[in-house]
Every structure is written in structure tokens, then in C-alpha cells.
N, C-alpha and C positions, 0 to 999 in steps of 0.2 A: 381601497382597503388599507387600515390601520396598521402595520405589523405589527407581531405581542410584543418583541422587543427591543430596544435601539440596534444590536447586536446584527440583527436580521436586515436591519435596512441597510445597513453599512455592507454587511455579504451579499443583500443584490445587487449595489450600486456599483461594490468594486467587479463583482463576477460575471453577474447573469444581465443585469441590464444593457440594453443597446443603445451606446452614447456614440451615434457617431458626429463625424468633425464637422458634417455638411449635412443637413435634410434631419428630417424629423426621426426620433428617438425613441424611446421607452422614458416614460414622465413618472407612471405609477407601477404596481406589481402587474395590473390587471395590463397593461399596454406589453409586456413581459407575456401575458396569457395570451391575449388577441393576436399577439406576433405570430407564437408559436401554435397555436391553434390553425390560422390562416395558413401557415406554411405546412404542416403537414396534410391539410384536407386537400391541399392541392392533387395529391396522391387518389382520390376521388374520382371518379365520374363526375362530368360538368355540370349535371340535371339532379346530382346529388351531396356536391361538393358544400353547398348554403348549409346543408340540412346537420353533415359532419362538423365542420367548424364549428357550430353552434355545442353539440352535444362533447367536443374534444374542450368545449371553454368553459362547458358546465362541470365538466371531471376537474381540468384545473383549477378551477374557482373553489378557495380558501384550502388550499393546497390537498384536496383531497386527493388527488392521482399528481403524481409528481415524475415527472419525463426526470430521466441523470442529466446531468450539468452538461454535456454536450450539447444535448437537446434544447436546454434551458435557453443555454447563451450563445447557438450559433442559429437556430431556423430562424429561417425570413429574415438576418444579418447580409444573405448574398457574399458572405466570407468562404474564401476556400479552406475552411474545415471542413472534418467531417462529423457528422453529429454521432457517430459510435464511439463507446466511452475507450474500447478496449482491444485489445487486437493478441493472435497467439499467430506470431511469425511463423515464414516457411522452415522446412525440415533445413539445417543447416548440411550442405555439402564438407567433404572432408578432404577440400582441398582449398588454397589459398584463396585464385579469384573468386571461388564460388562465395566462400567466407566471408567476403569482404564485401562482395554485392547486396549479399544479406545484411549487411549493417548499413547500408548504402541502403535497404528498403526500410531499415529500422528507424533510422534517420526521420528519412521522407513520413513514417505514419508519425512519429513524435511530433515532428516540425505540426503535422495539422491535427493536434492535439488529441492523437489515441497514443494511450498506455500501451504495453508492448508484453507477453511473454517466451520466453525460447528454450528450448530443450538441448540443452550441449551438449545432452548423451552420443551426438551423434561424429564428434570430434573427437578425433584419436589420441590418446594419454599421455604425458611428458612422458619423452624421453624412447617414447617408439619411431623405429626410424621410418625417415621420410625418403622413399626409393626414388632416387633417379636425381636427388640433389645435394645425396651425402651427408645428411644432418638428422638431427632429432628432433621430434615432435615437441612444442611448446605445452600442448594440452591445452584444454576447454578454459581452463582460467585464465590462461594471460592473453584469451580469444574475448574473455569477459573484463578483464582491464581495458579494453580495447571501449568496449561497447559503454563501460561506464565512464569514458571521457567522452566518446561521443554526445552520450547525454548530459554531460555536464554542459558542454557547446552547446547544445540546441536550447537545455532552458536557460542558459544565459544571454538566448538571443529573445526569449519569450515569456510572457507574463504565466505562467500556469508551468509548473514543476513535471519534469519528465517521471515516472513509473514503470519499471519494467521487473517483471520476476526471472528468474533463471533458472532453470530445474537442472537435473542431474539423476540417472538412475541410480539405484542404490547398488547395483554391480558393475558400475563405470567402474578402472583401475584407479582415477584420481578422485574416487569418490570422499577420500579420509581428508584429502587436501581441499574439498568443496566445504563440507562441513566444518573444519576448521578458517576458510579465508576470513572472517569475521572479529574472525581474532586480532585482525590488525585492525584499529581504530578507523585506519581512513579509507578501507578498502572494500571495493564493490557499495560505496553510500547509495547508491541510486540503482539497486536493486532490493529485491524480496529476495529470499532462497531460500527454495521446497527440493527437498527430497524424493523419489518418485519411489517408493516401498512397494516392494511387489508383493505379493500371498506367496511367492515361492521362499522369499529370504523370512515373511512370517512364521512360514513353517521350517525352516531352520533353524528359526530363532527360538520356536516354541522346542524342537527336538535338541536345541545346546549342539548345533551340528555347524560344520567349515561352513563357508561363503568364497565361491572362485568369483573373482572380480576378472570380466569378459571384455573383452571387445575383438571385434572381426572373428570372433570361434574361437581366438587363443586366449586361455587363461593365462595374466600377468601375475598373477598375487593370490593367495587364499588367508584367510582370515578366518575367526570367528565370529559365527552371526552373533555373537551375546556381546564380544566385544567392539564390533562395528556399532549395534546399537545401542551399545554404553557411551561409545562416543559422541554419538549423534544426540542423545540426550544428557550430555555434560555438556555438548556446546549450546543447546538451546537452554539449557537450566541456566548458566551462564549470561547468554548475552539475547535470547530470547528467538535464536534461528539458527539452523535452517527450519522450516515448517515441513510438515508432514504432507503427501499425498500419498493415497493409499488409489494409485492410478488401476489396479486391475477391475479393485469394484469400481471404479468411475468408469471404464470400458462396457462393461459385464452389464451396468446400469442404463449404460446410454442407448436412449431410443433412436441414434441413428448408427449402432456400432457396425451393422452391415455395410455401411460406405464408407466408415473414418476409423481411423484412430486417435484416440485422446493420447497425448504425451506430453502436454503441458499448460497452464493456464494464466488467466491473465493475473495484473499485476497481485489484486487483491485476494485472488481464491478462488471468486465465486460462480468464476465461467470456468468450466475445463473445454478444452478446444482444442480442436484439429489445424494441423497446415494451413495459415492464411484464414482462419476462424474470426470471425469480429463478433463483439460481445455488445447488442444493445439491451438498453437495463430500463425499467420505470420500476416507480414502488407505489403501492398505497397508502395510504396515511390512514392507517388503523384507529389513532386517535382521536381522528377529526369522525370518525363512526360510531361513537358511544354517546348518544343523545343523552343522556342523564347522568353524567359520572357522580360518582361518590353515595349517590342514593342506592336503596333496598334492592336486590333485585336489578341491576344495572347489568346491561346487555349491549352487545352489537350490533349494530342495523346490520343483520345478514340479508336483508332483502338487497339493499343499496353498497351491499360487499359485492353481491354475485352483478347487478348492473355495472358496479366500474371498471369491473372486470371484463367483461366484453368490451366496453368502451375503448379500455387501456390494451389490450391485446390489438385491436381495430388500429388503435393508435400507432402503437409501436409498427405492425403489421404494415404501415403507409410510409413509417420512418424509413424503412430499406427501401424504399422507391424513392424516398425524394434525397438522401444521401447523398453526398460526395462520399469518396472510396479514396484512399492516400495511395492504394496498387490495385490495378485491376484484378489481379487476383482475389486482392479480397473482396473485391465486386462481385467475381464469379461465384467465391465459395459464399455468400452470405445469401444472392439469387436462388443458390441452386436449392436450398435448405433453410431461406426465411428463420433462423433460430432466432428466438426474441429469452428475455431472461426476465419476469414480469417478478416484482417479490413486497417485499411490505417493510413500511417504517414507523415509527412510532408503537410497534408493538407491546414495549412494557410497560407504556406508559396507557395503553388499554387496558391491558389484565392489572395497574392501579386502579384505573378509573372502576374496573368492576371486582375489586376489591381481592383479588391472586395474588398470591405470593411467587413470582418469578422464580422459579425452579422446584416448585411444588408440584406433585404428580398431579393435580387438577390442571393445574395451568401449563403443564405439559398437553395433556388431553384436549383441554380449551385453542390450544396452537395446531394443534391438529385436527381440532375442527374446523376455525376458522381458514386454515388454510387449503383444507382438505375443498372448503366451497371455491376455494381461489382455482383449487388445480379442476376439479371438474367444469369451472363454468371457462374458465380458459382453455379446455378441450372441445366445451361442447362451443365456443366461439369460431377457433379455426375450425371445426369443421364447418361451421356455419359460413364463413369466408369460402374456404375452399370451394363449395357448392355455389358461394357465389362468384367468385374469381377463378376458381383453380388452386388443385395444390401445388402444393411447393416441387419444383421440377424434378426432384429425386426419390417421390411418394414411392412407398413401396408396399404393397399391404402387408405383410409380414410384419411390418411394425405395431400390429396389435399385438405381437407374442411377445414384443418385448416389457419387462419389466414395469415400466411406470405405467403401462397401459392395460395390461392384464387385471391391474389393482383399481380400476375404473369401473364404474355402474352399468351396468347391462346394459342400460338408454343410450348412456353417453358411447360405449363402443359401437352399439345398432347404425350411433350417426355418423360415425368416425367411420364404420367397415363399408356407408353406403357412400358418402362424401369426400373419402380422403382427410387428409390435415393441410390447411394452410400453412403452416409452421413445425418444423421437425422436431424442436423442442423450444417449450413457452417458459418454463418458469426458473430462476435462481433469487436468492437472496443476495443483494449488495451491501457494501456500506454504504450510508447516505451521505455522512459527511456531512460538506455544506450546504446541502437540500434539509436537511433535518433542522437546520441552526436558521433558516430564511423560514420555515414554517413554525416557527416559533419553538425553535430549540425539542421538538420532540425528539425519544428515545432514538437512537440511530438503527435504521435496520432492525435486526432479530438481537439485538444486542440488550443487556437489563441497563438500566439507565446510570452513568459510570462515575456522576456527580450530580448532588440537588441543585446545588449552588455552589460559585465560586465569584471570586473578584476580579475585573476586567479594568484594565487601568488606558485610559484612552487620552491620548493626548492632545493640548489643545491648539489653537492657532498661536499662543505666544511660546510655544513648545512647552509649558508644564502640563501635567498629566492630572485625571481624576480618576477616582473608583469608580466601580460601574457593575452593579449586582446586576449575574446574569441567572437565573433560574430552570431549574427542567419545566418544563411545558407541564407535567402531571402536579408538579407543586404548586405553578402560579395559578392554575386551576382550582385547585385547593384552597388555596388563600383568597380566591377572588369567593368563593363560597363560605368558607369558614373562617376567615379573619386571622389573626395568629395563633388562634390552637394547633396543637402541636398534632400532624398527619400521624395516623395508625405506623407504628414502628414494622407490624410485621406484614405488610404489604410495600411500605418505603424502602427497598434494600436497594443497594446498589453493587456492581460490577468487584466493588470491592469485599463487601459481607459473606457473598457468598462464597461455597464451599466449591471445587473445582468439580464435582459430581454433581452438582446443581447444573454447573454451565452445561458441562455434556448432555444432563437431562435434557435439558432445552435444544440443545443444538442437535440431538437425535430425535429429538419430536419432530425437529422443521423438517430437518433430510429428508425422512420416512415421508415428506406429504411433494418434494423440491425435484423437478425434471435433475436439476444441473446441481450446483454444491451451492453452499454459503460461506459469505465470509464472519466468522465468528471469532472470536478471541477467548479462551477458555484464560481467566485471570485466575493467577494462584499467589497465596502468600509467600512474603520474600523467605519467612524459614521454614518451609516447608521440605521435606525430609527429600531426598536425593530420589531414592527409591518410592517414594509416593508420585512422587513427580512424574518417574517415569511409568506407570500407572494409569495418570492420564491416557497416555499416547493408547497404551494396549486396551481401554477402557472403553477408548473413543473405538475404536475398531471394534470392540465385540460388542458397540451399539449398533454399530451399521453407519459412521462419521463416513464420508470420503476423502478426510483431509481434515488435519487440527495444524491449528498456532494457540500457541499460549502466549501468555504474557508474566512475567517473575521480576518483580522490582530490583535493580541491581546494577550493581555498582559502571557496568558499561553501557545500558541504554538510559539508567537512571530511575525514580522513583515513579508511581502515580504523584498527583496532585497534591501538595500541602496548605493549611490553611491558617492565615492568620503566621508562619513562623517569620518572625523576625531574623533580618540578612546579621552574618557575624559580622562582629569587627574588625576591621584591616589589620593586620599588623602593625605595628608602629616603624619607621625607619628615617635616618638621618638624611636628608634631603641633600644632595648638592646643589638640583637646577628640581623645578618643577615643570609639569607638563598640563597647564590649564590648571586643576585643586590636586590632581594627583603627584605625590611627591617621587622622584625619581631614586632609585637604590645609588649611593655614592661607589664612586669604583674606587680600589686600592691599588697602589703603583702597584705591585705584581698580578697577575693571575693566570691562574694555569688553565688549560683548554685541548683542542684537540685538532688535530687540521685532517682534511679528507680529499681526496683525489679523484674528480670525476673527468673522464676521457669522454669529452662529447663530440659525438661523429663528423657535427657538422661546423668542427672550431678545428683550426691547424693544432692549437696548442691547448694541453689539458687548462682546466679550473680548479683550483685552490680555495676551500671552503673552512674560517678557523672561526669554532665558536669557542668561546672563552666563557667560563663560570665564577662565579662568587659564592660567598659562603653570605647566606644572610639567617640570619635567627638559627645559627646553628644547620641549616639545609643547605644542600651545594644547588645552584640554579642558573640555565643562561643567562649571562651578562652582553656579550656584544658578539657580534659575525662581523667576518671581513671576508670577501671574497675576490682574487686576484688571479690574472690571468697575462699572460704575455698578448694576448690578444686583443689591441686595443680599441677593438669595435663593440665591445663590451663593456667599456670604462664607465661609462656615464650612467649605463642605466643601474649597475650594479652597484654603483656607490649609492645612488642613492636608495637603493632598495635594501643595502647595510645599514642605512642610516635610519631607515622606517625600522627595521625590524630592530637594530638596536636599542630605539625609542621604544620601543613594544616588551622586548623582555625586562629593560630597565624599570619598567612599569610596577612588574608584580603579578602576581598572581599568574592563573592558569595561561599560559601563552604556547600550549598546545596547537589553536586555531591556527596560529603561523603556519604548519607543514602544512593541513590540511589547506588552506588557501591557496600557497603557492604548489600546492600539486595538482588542483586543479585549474593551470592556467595551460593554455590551448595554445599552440604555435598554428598560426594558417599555413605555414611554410613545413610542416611536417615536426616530428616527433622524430624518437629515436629507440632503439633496440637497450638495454641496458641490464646486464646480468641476469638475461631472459623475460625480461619483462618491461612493454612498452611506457615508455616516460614520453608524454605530448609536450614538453617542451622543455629548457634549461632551466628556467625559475622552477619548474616540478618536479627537476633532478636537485635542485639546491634545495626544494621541500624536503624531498625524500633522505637528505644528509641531516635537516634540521630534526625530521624524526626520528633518525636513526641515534642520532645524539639523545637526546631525549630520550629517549627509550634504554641509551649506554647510562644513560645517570642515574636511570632507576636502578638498576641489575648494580650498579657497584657499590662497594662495601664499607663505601665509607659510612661513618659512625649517622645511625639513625635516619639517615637516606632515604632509603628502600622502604625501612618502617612508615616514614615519614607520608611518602609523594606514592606508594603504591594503592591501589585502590583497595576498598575494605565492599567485600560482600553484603555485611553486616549495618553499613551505612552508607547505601545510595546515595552520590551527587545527583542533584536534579537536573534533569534536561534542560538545557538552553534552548530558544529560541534564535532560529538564523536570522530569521526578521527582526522582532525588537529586540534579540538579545535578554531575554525575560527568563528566569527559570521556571516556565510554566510550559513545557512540550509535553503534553502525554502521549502514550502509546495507546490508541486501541485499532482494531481490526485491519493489522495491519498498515497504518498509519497515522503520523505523527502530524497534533493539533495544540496550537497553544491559545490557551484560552485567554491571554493577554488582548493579542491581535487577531485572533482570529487565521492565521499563517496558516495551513494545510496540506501536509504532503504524504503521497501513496507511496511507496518503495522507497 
């Protein structure tokens, strides 16, 4: 099979294809299908296993059921991963070893490529004492510095970007200092961060009443509910997080709340999970089911919706048998309760094809149809399993009173009350990511489609570079039918058009039909008023949301996508020496600077840090670092890492990147403890000097400075790219894609 477009074949070759060094490989997509089909029928009976493969290759064939990238790129590899995309770590203990083994198991699920979430509510708050060793409590965050260098180690040893969210209740005592960590440019990179909002601080909030911030039964601190979540929605207006979970209705909802409790989820949203919870995900490909787009009358094949559906349930359903597991525990809790998360992609680019307008009350209605066939025939599947395998070890009848099942067809429960359920919960909506971009760039997930088109510049074997139109799946559709007349404007909207009560509308259609959550992005304009904003959040809750992220273009995660703007031009400046075509800032015999004092544990004698500034075009900017130390087992490499970094500021332009690089560099030989917060190695303590400089030249007063180098709400920089370096990273559903390269990262 052809892919629709270059884009796609490039994302399966580097991702999901199986190229190994020795023995035969994956050549096409279809050898990609064959793989994974074969390896999960293995999960089969042997007298019925021929018959499975067949029917798991007809679901994947033209991407119509779409297994998550785990699935994709590790069955039938015989790699020790694990093929679940996601994982909600154990309760953390509130004591050291316990703490640390915990990140010792966080590790371990990264390393074999599941995303991670953790709830630090359960970690005692700076500065509460710690009995029997005479000191005070760090608190949950510099337990989450901890975890976010770990991940930086692990995907520096690994092709695929580590993921992890971190939750927090909203009556933790350092709950003010969670929702503000963000605020530091380089801190907690490699997490999510959700809020766990309860209905009890809801109704404080709605009463204008105190909030005591608890832990262990003693109130630390009381607050106002109105102005804890003023703050909570100034930092997300701000820099686009923490996110919201509104964890009571996701308990109250959950059909198995009798044996769990939810208090956190994985990286993306769209699983809420219990201790040791693993999240497997497939989607549908909605799009590839609209046999006539664009014509009269243009419908869904809901016959061959409700068959992949069982298919896809059957499927996932045999994933937990032939799984690897990164802890046994998550082996046990995923056996005991089989939970599968089945959801759909390419959705907007359906309700195009049959001519909706994506946040239209029709096309609300039409999402709940079609999904509403999703969730009944994935009920009326597991029970069909269960009657033929067994249900899931922790059935309990009782679970027809719950919630999602009560709201089920009088048949479907007949079969369910006489069979059991295979699976304790079937369905969430994911992001698809780069599943949607390998099926030929359909709409992602439950998401409206968030660009038609944009420009992809790939570069060649002599290293220059070409453009490379990359289109949505419902446009080239279009075009391939109508030529270049121009698509119906009031069905073409995108992520950006709409109004942020559109999103909600949609994303409380999906909920109302979704066992588990979804991951959605409610996009709002960058001037949108303070108080509308926070709107959303209350808006989404008295839809029945279990959990909102938004998205606000701005000045610290940066813009959506721009099209066609031409890059500014450099500055001018008088060269001394150049650096390849880039001309170097001349230094003046004086310059003034500032020197700093780090005391590192594992050095007899302190380090001496002096960065030195220049004035250029009227702005004061680092010019050069020197760093010296009486301890001469350091001489070498520091010189010359003065020397890199002074080439680098001499340069120009934003050389921010410097702290953040050197503060994520890992010592194997241990870290250190430093003004309460752990630094992984010396070069990450001489990072943490270079941003603090950095950050003293913004705040000081000299003439136009501040004006100058502070960031403007009003005019988003655009995201870079870690990979090419490209201003093209967009945000959506919680993670960042740059449509250059194709680069993709969750948390």
C-alpha cells in the first residue's frame, strides 16, 4: 500500500517499522500489519488462532483500526518492551527509601518505553519536620526535580522521549508552589501538571469560602478558595498548565470504583488510574468509514463501525496476554481488571466528509451517536469474551449499577448480568499523534483538525533542504474530488476558528458516551479576557468534563503555527573573529560582570562562576564565563566548556538554551543537595548560575533592558524545535509536534 503522504512513510520507517540488524524486517506497511496481527493472535487458542490473525489484519488493513505506537512498533520485535502505551505509578510512600524505589520503578517502566503518572499528594510539604532525623521536609517538588532528571537520563539513552504527568491535590499545603513551578523556564520539562480539584474546594469556591490545605489531619495554611483558583488560572492563562482534573467525578464515574481509587493519570489525560494502572489504547479511524465523502447525504458505515469494534476490543483484549509488564505489579493490576481504552481518530475529518461543522450542536449529537455504537458493541463484545474465556478476575456484579452501565440498552445489560465482562473498562479517547500522520495525516483523536496545510522542509542528502506540502487527510480528499475549488468554509474550521464553547461542546459530547476521559485541548485566543478564560474551566465542569487542558498562545510556550512569515533580520554588528558566516560580538578592553560561589560537596574547594556582559545595540548581554577553582581535577574540562559557551554567547541572539542544556547533564557518580534542591551534576550547578544571571539581567534597571529582553504576552515567540531547531513546535493535546520533522513529544 501507497501512503497518502511522503510525511507518513518517513514516520513509519523511523517509528513503527521493524528494521533489524540481522534476519528479516518489515519492507512495507502491510509487513508492519502481518507482524502485529501474528503476534497478537498468538493470545488465541491454536484451532482458532489462523482464523484471528486473519480478521486482526483485516481491521488493520488501510489503517482502519489503529493498535497505539507501542503496539505498532514492538509485537512480534521479541524486544523487551512492553506494548502498553502508559502507566499510573504505585502510591508513593512518605519516606525516603520508599521514595526512591519508586523512581527506581519509574525508571525501569520508561527504560521499556511506557509513559508514567504520579500523584505526590502523598509526600509531606516543605518544611514539615521529619521525626527521628532532626530536619525538614523538602516536599513533593524537589521529590519531582528528582524524577525529572531521571527522565532526562533515560531518554538520553533512548530513541522515543520520556512522558510523565505529576498530579497534586488541590489541598496539598505546597499546592501554590506546584501550580506556580512552571514558572521557571527550565523546570519539571518533562512532565504534565494536573491539579486534582475536588467538588468539596468546588463548593467553596462557588460559596467565596476559606480552603485549609491538609496533610496528615493537620491544617498548614488556609486560604481562599476564590483566590487559590485565581491562581491556578493565571498560571495556566500564562504558560498553559497545570491542567485540570476534576478526580471526584472520575471516581463517582468509574466502573470499577468498588476496588480502586483513581488519584492520577497517565501522561496525556486520557486514562485515569489506579496504583500500578497500565493504560492500553487502539483508535478507529472514523475517516477511513465514510464511503462517499463530500456527496449528498454522506453517512458512516455504522454497520462496519459496530464490526471493528469487536474486532478491536478482541484485539486489545489478547494485548494483555501477550505483553511484557516493566513490574510485576503492573502485570497483576492490569490481569486482575483487563481495562482496555478503545477510542477513535480521525473524527473531524468525518463530520467534513459528511458535511458538520465541528462544534455544531448536530455534530455534537452525530459524536454521540457514533460513539454511543462504539460503547454498546464494546460492551456487548466483552461480555461476549467473558462467556467465552472468563471475566476479568475482580467481576463483580454490582458493576451494573455503576454509572456508564446503567446508561446501556436493556439487551446489552441482559448480556452483561448473564456473562460477566471481560474487561472492567473498554473505552477512553487518546491523542493519536503519530498514528494519525502514518494514516495519512487524519484529524488526531477527538480533536477538530488544528492545520489544513502547512510547510515541511526536509532535508537532502547534500544537506540542503526542500519544502514539502503537508495536507489534512479531509483536504487532500477534497482536492483529489474537486480539483482547486475552494472546500466549504463553514465545515473547514480548524482548532484555531473556533470559539472555546465549541471545544467544550465536543469534548462533553465524547465524555457523556467515554468509560475513562479524553485527551482534548480546549484552544482559546491569545486575547481573550482573563475572566472568560477562567470560564472555560467552570464551564467544562458544569458540562460533565472530567478534566480540561487548554491551550493560549503566549509568550512562554509560544504561538500556534505561522504561515508563510518571513525570519527577521539579524542585527548588524562589528565582527572581530567570525564563527563559520556568523559574525562574533567584538569585546571591549573593560567589562563589568558578576562572579558566584557554588560550594559543591563533592570538590575540597568551592567554584568560582564570572559571567561578564556587554552592551550591544544599546542591551546589556552575556559576553564570556570563566570558571575557576583551586581544584585542579577540573581544569581541563572547564576550560574548555568556558570556551564553548563563550563562543555561544558571543554569537547573538537567544542563548538561553545554554542553562537549560548544561542542567540537564547527569553525573553516574551522583548529584548533590543544593539550597534544597537536587542538582545531578556540576556542569548543572554552573547551568543553574548561568540562569540565574540571566534572569539578574532581566530584573535590572538599566536603561531599556527589562523593556527590551522581557517577554511581551502580546507577541508570542514561536516554539523551537529540539530536533531541527525549526520554529514550528506546536502544542496540541498535550504535546508538542513540529511539523518541520516530524519530532513529537508527550509531557
Amino acid at each position: 500500500m501507497a501512503f497518502d503522504i511522503p510525511l507518513a512513510a518517513e514516520i513509519w520507517a523511523a517509528k513503527y517499522r521493524f528494521a533489524p540488524d540481522a534476519g528479516d524486517g518489515d519492507v512495507t506497511v502491510e509487513d508492519s500489519w502481518r507482524r502485529v496481527a501474528e503476534a497478537i493472535a498468538q493470545a488465541e487458542p491454536a484451532e482458532a488462532r489462523e482464523a484471528w490473525r486473519e480478521k486482526f489484519l483485516d481491521a488493520l488493513g488501510d489503517f482502519q483500526f489503529m493498535p497505539a505506537g507501542r503496539i505498532f512498533a514492538g509485537a512480534g520485535t521479541g524486544r523487551a518492551v512492553t506494548l502498553f502505551n502508559c502507566f499510573v505509578m504505585g502510591t508513593l510512600p512518605d519516606d525516603l527509601p520508599g521514595i526512591f524505589e519508586h523512581l527506581r520503578e519509574a525508571a525501569v517502566t520508561l527504560q521499556q518505553g511506557g509513559g508514567v503518572g504520579m500523584d505526590f499528594s502523598t509526600i509531606r510539604p516543605s518544611g514539615a519536620p521529619v521525626r527521628g532525623v532532626g530536619a525538614d521536609a523538602s516536599g513533593p517538588l524537589s521529590f519531582m526535580d528528582v524524577w525529572d532528571s531521571m527522565c532526562r537520563t533515560i531518554l538520553s539513552a533512548g530513541q522515543r522521549r520520556g512522558a510523565m504527568m505529576g498530579c497534586l491535590r488541590i489541598d496539598h499545603p505546597d499546592i501554590e508552589a506546584f501550580i506556580d513551578a512552571k514558572r521557571e523556564p527550565t523546570r519539571l520539562r518533562n512532565f504534565n501538571l494536573s491539579v486534582l480539584v475536588t467538588d468539596a474546594f468546588l463548593e467553596a469556591l462557588a460559596a467565596d469560602a476559606d480552603w485549609p490545605l491538609v496533610f496528615g489531619g493537620e491544617v498548614f495554611k488556609t486560604v481562599r478558595a476564590s483566590d487559590l483558583w485565581r491562581r491556578l488560572m493565571t498560571a495556566t492563562y500564562a504558560y498553559a498548565e497545570p491542567g485540570v482534573i476534576f478526580v471526584d467525578r472520575v471516581n463517582a464515574r468509574n466502573n470499577l470504583a468498588d476496588c480502586e481509587t483513581i488519584c492520577a493519570s497517565n501522561p496525556c489525560g486520557e486514562q485515569m488510574l489506579p496504583p500500578y494502572g497500565a493504560c492500553l489504547l487502539g483508535s478507529i479511524n472514523l475517516a477511513r468509514l465514510v464511503a462517499a465523502p463530500f456527496t449528498e447525504g454522506a453517512v458512516l458505515d455504522e454497520e462496519k463501525l459496530a464490526e471493528l469494534t469487536h474486532v478491536a476490543i478482541r484485539f486489545l483484549d489478547d494485548v494483555i496476554d501477550v505483553s511484557r509488564f516493566p513490574l510485576e505489579a503492573q502485570a497483576e493490576e492490569a490481569r486482575a481488571k483487563r481495562r482496555l481504552g478503545l477510542g477513535v481518530t480521525g473524527l473531524a475529518d468525518a463530520l467534513i466528509f459528511c458535511g458538520q461543522r465541528y462544534g455544531s450542536q448536530e455534530a455534537a449529537q452525530t459524536i454521540k451517536r457514533w460513539l454511543g455504537i462504539i460503547k454498546r458493541e464494546a460492551y456487548r463484545a466483552s461480555a461476549a469474551l467473558a462467556a467465552e474465556k472468563g471475566p476479568y478476575p475482580l467481576w463483580d456484579p454490582r458493576v451494573l449499577d455503576r454509572p456508564n452501565l446503567l446508561e446501556l440498552d436493556d439487551d446489552t445489560r441482559a448480556l452483561i448480568a448473564k456473562h460477566g465482562l471481560r474487561n472492567g473498562c473498554l473505552t477512553s479517547i487518546a491523542p493519536t499523534g503519530t498514528t494519525s500522520l502514518v494514516a495519512g495525516n487524519v484529524s488526531s483523536g477527538v480533536e477538530p483538525v488544528f492545520a489544513y496545510a502547512y510547510s515541511r522542509k526536509v532535508r537532502q542528502p547534500d544537506g540542503s533542504t526542500r519544502q514539502e506540502a503537508v495536507e489534512d487527510y479531509a483536504l487532500t480528499v477534497w482536492k483529489r474530488l474537486h480539483g482547486e475549488t475552494e472546500p466549504p468554509a463553514d465545515v473547514f474550521v480548524s482548532a484555531q476558528t473556533l470559539t472555546p464553547r465549541e471545544h467544550l461542546v465536543m469534548q462533553a459530547a465524547a465524555q457523556s458516551m467515554i468509560d475513562s476521559s479524553i485527551s482534548k485541548t480546549v484552544n482559546c485566543p491569545a486575547d481573550i479576557a482573563f475572566d472568560a478564560f477562567c470560564d472555560v474551566y467552570l464551564e467544562g465542569w458544569r458540562m460533565g468534563c472530567k478534566g480540561l487542558t487548554t491551550y493560549r498562545p503566549n509568550a512562554v510556550t509560544g504561538s500556534v503555527l505561522s504561515v508563510d512569515t518571513p525570519p527577521a533580520e539579524p542585527p548588524a554588528s562589528t565582527p572581530e573573529a567570525t564563527l563559520g558566516e556568523t559574525p562574533l560580538i567584538a569585546r571591549d578592553e573593560a567589562l563589568s560582570g558578576m562572579t558566584y560561589k557554588i560550594k559543591w560537596p563533592h570538590s575540597a574547594h568551592a567554584v568560582y562562576v564570572t559571567v561578564n556582559d556587554a552592551v550591544v545595540d544599546g542591551q546589556r548581554r552575556p559576553f564570556e564565563i570563566f570558571v575557576n577553582s583551586k581544584n585542579m581535577e577540573h581544569y581541563a574540562w572547564t576550560l574548555a566548556l568556558t570556551r564553548m559557551i563563550s563562543a555561544v554567547f558571543r554569537r547573538g541572539g537567544d542563548v538561553g538554551f545554554v542553562a537549560e542544556e548544561l542542567k540537564a547533564v547527569f553525573d553516574p557518580q551522583g548529584g548533590a543537595w543544593l539550597s534544597g534542591r537536587y542538582v545531578p551534576s556540576l556542569p548543572a550547578a554552573i547551568g543553574g548560575v548561568v540562569e540565574r544571571h540571566l534572569r539578574q539581567d532581566l530584573a535590572t534597571p538599566a536603561p531599556r533592558v527589562a523593556e527590551a529582553l522581557a517577554p511581551q504576552a502580546d507577541a508570542p515567540r514561536p516554539a523551537v524545535c529540539p530536533r531541527c531547531a525549526s520554529p514550528a513546535l506546536i502544542r496540541k493535546e498535550g504535546c508538542d509536534t513540529c511539523t518541520d520533522c516530524g519530532y513529537s513529544k508527550c509531557g
